[in-house]
C-alpha positions as CSV (number, residue, x, y, z in Angstrom):
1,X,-81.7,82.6,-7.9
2,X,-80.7,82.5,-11.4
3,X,-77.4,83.8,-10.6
4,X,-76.7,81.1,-8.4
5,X,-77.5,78.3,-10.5
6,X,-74.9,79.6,-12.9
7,X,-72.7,79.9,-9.8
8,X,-73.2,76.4,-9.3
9,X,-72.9,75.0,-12.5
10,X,-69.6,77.4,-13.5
11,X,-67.7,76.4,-10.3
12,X,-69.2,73.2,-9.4
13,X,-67.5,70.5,-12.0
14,X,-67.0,67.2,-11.8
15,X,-63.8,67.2,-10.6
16,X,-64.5,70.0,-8.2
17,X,-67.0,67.9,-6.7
18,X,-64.5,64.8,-6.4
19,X,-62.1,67.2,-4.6
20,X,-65.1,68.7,-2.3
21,X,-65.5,64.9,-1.4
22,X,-62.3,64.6,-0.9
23,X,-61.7,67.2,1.6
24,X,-64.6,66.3,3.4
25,X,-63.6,62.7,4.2
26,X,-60.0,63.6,5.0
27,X,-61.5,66.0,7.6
28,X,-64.0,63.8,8.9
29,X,-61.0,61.5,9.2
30,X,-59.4,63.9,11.4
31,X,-62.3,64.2,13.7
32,X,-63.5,62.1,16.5
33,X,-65.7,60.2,14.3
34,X,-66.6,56.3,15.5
35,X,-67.7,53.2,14.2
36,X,-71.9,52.9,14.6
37,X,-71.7,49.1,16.1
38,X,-69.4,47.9,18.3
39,X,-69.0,44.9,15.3
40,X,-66.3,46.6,13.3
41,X,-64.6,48.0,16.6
42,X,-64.2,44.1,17.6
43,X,-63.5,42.9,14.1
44,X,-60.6,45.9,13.3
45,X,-58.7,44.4,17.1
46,X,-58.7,40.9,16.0
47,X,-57.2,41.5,12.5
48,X,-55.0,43.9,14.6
49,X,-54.1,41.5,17.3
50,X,-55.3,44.4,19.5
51,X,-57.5,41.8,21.4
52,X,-56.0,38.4,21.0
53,X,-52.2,39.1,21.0
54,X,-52.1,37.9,17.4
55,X,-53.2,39.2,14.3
56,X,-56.3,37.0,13.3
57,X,-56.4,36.1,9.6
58,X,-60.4,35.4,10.0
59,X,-62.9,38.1,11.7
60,X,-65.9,36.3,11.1
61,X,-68.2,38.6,9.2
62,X,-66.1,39.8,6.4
63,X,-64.3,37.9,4.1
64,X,-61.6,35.2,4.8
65,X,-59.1,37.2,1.9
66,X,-59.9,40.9,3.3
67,X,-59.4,39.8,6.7
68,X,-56.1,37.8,5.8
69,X,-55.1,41.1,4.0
70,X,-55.8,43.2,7.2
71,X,-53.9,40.9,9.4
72,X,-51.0,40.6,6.9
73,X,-50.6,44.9,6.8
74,X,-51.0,44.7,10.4
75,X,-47.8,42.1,11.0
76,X,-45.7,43.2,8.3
77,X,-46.1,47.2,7.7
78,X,-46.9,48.5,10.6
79,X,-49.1,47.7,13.7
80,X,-50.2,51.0,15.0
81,X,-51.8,52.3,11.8
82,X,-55.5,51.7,11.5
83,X,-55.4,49.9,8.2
84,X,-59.0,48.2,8.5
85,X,-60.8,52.0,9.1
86,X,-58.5,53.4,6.2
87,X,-60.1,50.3,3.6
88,X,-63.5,51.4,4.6
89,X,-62.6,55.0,4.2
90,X,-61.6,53.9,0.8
91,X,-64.7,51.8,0.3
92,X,-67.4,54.9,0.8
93,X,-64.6,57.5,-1.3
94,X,-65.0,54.7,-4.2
95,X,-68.7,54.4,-4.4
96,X,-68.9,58.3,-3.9
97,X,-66.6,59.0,-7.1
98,X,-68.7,55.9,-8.8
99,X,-72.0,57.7,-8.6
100,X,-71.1,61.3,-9.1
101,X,-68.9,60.1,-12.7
102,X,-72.8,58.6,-13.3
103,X,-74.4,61.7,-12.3
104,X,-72.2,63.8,-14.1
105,X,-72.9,62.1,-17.6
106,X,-76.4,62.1,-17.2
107,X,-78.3,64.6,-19.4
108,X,-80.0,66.5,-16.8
109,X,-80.6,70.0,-16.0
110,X,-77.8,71.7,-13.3
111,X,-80.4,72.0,-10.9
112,X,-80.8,67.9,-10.8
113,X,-77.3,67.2,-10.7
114,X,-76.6,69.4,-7.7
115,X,-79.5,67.8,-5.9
116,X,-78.7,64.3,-6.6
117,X,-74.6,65.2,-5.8
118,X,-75.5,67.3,-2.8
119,X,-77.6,63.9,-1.5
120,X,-74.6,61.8,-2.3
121,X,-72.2,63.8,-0.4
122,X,-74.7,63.8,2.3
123,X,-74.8,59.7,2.5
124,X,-70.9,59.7,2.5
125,X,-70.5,62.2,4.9
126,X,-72.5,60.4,7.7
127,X,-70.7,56.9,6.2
128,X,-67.6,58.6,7.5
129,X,-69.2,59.9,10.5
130,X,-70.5,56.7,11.8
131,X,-68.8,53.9,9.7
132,X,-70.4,50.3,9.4
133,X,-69.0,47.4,7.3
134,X,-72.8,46.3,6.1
135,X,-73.8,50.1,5.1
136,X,-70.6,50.6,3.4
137,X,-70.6,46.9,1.7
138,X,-74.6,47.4,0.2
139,X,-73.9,51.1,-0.8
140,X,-70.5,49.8,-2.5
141,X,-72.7,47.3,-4.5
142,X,-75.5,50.0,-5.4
143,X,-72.6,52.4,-6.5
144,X,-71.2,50.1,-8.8
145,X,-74.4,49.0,-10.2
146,X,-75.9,52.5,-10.8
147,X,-72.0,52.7,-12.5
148,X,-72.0,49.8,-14.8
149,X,-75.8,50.3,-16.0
150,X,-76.6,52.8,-18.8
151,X,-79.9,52.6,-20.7
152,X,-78.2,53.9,-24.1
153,X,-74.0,52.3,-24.3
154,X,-72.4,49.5,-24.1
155,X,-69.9,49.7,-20.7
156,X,-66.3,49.9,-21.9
157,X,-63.2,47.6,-20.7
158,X,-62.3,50.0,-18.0
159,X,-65.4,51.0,-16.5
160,X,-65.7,47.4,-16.3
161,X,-62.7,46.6,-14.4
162,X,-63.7,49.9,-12.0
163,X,-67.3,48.2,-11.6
164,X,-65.8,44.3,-10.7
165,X,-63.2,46.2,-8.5
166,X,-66.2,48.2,-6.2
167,X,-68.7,44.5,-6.6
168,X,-65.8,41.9,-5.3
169,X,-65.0,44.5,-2.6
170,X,-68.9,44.8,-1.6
171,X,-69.0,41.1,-1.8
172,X,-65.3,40.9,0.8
173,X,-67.1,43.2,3.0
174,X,-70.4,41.8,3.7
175,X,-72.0,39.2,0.8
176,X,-75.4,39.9,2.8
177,X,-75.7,43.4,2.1
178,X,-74.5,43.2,-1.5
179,X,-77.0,40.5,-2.0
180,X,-80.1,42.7,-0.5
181,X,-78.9,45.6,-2.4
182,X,-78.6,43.5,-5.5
183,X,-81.7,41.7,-5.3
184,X,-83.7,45.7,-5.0
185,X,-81.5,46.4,-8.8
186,X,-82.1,42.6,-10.4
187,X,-85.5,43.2,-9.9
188,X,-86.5,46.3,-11.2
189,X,-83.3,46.0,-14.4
190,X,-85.7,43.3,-15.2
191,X,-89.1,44.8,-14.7
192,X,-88.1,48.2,-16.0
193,X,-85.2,48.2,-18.3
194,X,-84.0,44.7,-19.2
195,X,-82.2,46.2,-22.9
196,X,-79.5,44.3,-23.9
197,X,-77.3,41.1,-24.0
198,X,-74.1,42.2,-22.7
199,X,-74.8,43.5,-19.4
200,X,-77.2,40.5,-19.0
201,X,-74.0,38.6,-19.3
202,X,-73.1,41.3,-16.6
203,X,-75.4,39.7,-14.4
204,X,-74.3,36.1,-15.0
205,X,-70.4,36.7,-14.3
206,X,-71.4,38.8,-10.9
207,X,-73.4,36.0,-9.8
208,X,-70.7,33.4,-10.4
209,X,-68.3,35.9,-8.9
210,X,-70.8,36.1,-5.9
211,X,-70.8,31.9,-5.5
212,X,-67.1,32.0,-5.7
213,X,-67.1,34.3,-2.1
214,X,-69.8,32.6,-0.7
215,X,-68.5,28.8,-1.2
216,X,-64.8,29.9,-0.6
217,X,-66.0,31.3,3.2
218,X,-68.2,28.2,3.5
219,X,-65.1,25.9,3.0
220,X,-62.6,27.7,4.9
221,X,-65.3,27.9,8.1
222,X,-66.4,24.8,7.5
223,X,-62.4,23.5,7.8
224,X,-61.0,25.6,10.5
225,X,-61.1,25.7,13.9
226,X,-64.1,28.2,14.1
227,X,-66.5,25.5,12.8
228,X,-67.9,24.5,16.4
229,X,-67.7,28.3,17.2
230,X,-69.2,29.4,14.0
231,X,-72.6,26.3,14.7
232,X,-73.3,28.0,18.0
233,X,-72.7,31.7,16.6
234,X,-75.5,31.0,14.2
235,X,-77.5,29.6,16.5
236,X,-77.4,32.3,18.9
237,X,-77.8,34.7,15.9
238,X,-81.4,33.1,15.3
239,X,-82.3,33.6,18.8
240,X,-80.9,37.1,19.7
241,X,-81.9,38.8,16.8
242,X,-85.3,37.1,16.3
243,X,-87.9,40.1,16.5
244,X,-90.1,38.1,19.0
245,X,-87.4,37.7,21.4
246,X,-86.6,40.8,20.8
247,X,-89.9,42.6,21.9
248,X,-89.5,39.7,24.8
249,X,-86.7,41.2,26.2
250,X,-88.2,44.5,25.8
251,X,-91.5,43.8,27.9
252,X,-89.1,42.0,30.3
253,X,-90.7,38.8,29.8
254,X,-86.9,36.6,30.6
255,X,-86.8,38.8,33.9
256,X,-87.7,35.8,35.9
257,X,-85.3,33.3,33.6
258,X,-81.5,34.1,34.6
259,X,-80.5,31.5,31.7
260,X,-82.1,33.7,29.0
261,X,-82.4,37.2,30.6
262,X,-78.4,37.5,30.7
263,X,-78.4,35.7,27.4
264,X,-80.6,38.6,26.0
265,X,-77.6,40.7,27.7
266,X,-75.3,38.9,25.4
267,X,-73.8,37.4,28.4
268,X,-72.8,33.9,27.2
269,X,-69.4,33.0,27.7
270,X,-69.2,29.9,29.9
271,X,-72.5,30.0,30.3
272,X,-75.3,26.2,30.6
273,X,-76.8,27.3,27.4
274,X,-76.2,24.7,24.4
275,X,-77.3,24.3,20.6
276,X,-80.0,22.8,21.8
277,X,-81.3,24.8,23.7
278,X,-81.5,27.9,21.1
279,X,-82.7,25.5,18.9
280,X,-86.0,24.9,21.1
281,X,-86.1,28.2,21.7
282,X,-86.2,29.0,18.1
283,X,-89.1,27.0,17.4
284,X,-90.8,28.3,19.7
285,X,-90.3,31.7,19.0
286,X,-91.2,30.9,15.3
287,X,-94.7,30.4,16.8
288,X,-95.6,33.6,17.6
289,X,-95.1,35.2,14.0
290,X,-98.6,35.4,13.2
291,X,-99.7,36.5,17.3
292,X,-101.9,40.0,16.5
293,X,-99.9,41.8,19.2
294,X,-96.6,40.8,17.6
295,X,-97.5,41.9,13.8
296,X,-98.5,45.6,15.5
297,X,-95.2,45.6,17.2
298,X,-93.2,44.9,13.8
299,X,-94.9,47.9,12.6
300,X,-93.7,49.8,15.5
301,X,-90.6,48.7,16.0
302,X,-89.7,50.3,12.1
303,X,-90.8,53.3,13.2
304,X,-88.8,53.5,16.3
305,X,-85.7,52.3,13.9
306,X,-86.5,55.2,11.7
307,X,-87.0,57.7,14.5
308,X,-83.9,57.0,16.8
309,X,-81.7,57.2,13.4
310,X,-83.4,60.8,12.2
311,X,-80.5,61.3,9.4
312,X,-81.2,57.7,7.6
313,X,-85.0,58.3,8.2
314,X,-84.4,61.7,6.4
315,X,-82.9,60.8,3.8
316,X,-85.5,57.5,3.5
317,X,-88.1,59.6,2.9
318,X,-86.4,62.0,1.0
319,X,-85.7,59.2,-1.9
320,X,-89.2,57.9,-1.6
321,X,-90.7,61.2,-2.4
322,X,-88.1,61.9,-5.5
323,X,-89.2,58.0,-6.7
324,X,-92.9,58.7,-6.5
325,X,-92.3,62.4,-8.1
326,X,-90.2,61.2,-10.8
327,X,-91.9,57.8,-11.7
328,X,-96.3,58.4,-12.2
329,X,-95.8,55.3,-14.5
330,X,-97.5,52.1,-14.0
331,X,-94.3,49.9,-13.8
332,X,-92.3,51.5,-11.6
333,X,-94.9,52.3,-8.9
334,X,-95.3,48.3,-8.7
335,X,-91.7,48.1,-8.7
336,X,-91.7,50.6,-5.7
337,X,-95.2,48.5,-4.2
338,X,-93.5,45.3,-4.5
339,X,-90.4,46.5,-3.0
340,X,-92.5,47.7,-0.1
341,X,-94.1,44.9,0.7
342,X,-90.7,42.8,0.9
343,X,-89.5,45.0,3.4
344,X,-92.3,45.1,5.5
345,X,-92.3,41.2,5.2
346,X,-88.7,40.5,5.8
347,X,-89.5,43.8,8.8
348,X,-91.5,41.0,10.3
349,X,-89.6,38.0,10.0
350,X,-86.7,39.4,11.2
351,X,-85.2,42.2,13.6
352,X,-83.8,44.5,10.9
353,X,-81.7,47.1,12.5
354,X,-80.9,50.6,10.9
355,X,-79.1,50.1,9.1
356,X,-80.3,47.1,6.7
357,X,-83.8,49.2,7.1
358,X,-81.2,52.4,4.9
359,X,-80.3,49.6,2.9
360,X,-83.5,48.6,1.5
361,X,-84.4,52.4,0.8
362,X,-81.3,53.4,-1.1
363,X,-81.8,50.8,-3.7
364,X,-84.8,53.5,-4.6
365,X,-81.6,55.3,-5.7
366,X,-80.9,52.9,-8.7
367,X,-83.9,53.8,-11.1
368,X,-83.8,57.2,-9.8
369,X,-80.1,57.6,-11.3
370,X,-81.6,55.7,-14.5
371,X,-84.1,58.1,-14.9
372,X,-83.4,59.6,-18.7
373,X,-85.2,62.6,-17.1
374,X,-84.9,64.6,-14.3
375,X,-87.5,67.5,-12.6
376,X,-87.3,69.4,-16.1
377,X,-88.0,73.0,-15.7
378,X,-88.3,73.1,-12.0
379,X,-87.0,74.5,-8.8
380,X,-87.6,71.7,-6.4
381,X,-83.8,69.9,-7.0
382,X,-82.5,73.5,-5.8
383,X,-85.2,73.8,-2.7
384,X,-84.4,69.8,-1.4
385,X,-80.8,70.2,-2.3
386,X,-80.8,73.3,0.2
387,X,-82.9,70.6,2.4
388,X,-80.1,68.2,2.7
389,X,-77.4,70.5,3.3
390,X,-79.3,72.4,7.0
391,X,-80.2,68.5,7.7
392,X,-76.8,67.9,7.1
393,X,-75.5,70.3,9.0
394,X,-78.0,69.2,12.0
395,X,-76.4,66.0,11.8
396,X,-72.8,67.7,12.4
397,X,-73.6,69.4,15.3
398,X,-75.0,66.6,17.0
399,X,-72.4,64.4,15.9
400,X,-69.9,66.8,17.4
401,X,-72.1,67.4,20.7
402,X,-71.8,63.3,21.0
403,X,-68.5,63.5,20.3
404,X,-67.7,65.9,23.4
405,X,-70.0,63.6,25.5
406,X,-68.4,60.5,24.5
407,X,-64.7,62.3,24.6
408,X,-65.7,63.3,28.5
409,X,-66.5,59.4,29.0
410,X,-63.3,58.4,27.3
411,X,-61.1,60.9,29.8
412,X,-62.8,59.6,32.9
413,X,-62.1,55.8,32.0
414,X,-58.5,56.7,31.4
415,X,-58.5,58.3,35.1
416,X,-60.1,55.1,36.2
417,X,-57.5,52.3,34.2
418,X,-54.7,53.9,36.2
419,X,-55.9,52.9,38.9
420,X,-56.2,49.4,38.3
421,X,-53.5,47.0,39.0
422,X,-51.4,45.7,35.8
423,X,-52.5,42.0,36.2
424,X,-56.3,42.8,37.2
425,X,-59.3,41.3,35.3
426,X,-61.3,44.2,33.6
427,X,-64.8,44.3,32.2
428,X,-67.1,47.3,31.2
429,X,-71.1,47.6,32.0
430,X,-72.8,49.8,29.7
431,X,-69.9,51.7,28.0
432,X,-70.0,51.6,23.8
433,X,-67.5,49.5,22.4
434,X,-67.6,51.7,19.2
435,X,-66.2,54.7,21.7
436,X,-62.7,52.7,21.3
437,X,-62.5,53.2,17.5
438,X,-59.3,54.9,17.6
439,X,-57.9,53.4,20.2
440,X,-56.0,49.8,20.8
441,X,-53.4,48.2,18.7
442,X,-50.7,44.9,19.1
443,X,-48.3,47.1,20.8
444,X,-51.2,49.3,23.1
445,X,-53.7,46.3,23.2
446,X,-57.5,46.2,24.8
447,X,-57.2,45.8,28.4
448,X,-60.7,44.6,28.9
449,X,-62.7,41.0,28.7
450,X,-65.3,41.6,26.1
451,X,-69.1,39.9,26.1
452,X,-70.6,39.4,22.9
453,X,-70.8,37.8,19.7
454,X,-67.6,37.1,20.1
455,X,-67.9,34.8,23.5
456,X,-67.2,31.1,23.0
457,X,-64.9,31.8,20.1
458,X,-61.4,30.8,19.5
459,X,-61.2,34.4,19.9
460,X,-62.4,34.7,23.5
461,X,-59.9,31.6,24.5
462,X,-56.4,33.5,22.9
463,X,-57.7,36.8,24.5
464,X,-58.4,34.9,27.8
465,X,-54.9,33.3,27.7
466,X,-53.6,36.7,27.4
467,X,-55.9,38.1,30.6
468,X,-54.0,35.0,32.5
469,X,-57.4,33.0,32.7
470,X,-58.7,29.5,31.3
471,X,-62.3,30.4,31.4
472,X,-64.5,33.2,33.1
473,X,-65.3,30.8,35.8
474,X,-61.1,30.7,37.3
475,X,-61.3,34.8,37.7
476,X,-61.0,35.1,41.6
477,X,-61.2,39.0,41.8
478,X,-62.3,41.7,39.1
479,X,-62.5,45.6,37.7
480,X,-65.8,46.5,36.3
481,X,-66.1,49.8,34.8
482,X,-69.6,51.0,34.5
483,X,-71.7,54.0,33.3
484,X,-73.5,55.6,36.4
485,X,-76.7,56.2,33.9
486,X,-77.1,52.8,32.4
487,X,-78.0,51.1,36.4
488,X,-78.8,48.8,37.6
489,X,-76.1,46.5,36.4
490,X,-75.7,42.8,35.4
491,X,-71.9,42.0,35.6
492,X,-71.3,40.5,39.2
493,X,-74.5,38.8,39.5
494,X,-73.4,37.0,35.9
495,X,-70.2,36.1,37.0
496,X,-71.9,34.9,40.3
497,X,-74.3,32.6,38.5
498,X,-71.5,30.8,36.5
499,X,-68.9,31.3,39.3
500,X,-69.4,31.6,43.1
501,X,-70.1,34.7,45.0
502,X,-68.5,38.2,45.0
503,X,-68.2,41.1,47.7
504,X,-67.0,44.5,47.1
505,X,-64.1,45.2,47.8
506,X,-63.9,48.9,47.0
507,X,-66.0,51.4,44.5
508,X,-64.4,54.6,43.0
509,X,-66.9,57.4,41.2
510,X,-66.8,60.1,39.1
511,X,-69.2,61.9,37.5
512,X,-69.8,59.4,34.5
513,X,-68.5,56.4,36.0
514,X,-67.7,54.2,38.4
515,X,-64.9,51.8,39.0
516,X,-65.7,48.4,41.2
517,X,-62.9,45.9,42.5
518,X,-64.6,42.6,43.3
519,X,-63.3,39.4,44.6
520,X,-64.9,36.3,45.8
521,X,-65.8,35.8,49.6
């Protein structure tokens, strides 16, 4: 065992390990890897005039200038190069060389700095696995905080331009998940550390920096023609992704309500529901916060989060064990209480996916990379480190066994599209828009209507105009692409409720799918 520490520490430099990352991300860009949410699938086509005909300059969640910047690469470079997944690429490679530089100068024992790198690796492995703009936007913020914070120097001129370069990106990317992350390392820099003046003044330039993105958005949306759109989109946001609505939907309680069981489908374009509306519903919803049976269910409902995702739930646990190891002290187990008891709150108050639940947890990274001292004279760092890498492992293998699955899915649908006639209105049922991360661009654009957050947008009336159609409501005859599993099926009777009746007019099946022509009687 000996032996191999040396091993470690002889080969294992910091430059080795930047080149280890390296390698790792170019491969996984090589492989079929996807985006987790359909969100950044949608948002990388309307930069890329993959879904509109036009290269957007706004996509809604990210930043007005990043999405300007995508669109701008798009129409002038080239259009068939995915420039929006190469950015987040280089968002995750960043924050990975941030935090290894800070690991390496720490004055730990080899055996902590292999765990700690190994569990870094780890995180921007699956990042590049299963990319998401809001994971990769609150771990670019904890990166270049855990860079820019020492407990014993000063931070020079250029690790301050490297940290304002990884915190304005963060910000571009998502301001909501650098704000959460950021709100975790405020808290305990000011419990815990709080040393000196200059990086106090640290904090006082990020947070003007951070009101410089926030107003800037808020004036461009507020100006454009997406302010209408952009009402509604928050609207329905409050009402989709409330937690009561949520476990609603779940217990089929809108089963008997068309209006709000396709809305909990995300089937809204064109359809009777107004502001109004989600605003009633909303208040109503608000009501049932402090029902008994609804506080057991948001207790639930993190642990199935943490159990459908088992590689974040992992690696949750993992850093809340190393913070309760490594910190007995008074301070920080309030810090790690307190911290607690916010999640759990905001848990209830609102339907925190996955991945915001990984973002609250990895801010547990922070003091751990501050700690002055690390697992001294133990082997634990090599046993967990050994740990991470067979999870890690586990997580490729069923990443690849998806991947084969998904890949199947893919090769029937092609079958199926050439089959349907050039000027044909298509839809999908129950197919991942995420499984189309690597395809679709200006000149091979999305030959499919999509439902969604995008509906009732600009958007959804230039991508319309390219389908031939006005609204949902003119389509006389439709495709609809479905997967066989995910029955029974809610297209047709949709279009039927905002339209007028539909027969079929033929079906063709394969093993995974099944291709329906429609058209009205």
């Amino acid at each position: 065992m000996k032996t191999f520490y040396r091993e470690i520490n002889l080969n294992f430099n910091s430059k080795t390990w930047l080149w280890l990352g390296i390698l790792i991300m170019v491969g996984i860009w090589n492989c079929p890897w996807r985006y987790q949410v359909n969100d950044d699938v949608i948002m990388m086509w309307l930069v890329s005039g993959a879904y509109t005909g036009k290269e957007e300059f706004y996509a809604v969640f990210i930043h007005p200038i990043l999405s300007y910047s995508f669109s701008f690469l798009y129409r002038y470079l080239n259009h068939t190069f995915s420039w929006y997944s190469l950015f987040m690429y280089a968002g995750i490679f960043y924050s990975y060389y941030l935090i290894q530089t800070k690991i390496e100068e720490k004055a730990w024992n080899n055996s902590s700095k292999f765990l700690f790198k190994i569990l870094i690796l780890a995180i921007c492995s699956h990042l590049c696995i299963f990319p998401q703009f809001t994971l990769i936007s609150g771990w670019l913020a904890l990166a270049s905080w855990c860079f820019i914070i020492d407990e014993n120097e000063q931070p020079q001129k250029k690790r301050l331009l490297l940290f304002f370069l990884g915190i304005s990106c963060s910000m571009m990317i998502r301001i909501e998940a650098f704000l959460l992350v950021s709100i975790g390392v405020f808290y305990y820099y000011f419990l815990i550390i709080n040393r000196n003046t200059i990086q106090k003044r640290i904090w006082i330039i990020v947070l003007f920096l951070a009101a410089i993105f926030f107003f800037s958005k808020n004036i461009f949306e507020n100006n454009s023609e997406f302010k209408d759109y952009l009402i509604f989109n928050k609207l329905r946001h409050q009402v989709i992704d409330h937690p009561v609505f949520y476990e609603n939907s779940k217990d089929d309680l809108y089963k008997q309500d068309s209006k709000w069981y396709y809305f909990s489908k995300w089937y809204f374009q064109d359809s009777e529901i107004g502001n109004p509306d989600l605003v009633q519903l909303k208040t109503i919803l608000d009501k049932s916060y402090l029902n008994k049976d609804y506080i057991i269910k948001s207790f639930s409902r993190f642990w199935e989060v943490q159990t459908s995702e088992m590689f974040k739930g992992f690696i949750s646990i993992l850093l809340i064990l190393l913070f309760v190891i490594s910190f007995p002290k008074r301070n920080n187990l309030i810090f790690f209480g307190l911290w607690i008891v916010m999640f759990f709150s905001a848990n209830h108050l609102f339907h925190l996916r996955g991945r915001v639940v990984f973002l609250f947890f990895i801010v547990l990274l922070f003091p751990l990379l501050e700690n002055s001292r690390m697992f001294i004279k133990s082997k634990l760092p090599i046993y967990l480190g050994v740990v991470i890498i067979l999870f890690l492992g586990a997580h490729f293998s069923n990443f690849w066994k998806e991947s084969i699955k998904r890949e199947k899915l893919l090769s029937e649908y092609d079958q199926l599209i050439k089959l349907k006639e050039d000027d044909e209105f298509l839809m999908l049922e129950g197919f991942s828009i995420e499984y189309f991360s690597k395809r679709y661009n200006k000149e091979n654009q999305v030959p499919f209507f999509i439902h969604g957050w995008v509906s009732r947008s600009p958007f959804q009336k230039r991508a319309l105009n390219r389908l031939g159609y006005a609204s949902l409501k003119e389509v006389e005859k439709f495709d609809l692409i479905v997967v066989n599993e995910k029955a029974p099926f809610d297209t047709k009777n949709y279009m039927e409720q905002i339209s007028s009746n539909y027969i079929i007019a033929d079906s063709i099946i394969t093993e995974e799918l099944t291709l329906f022509k429609y058209s009205r009687k």
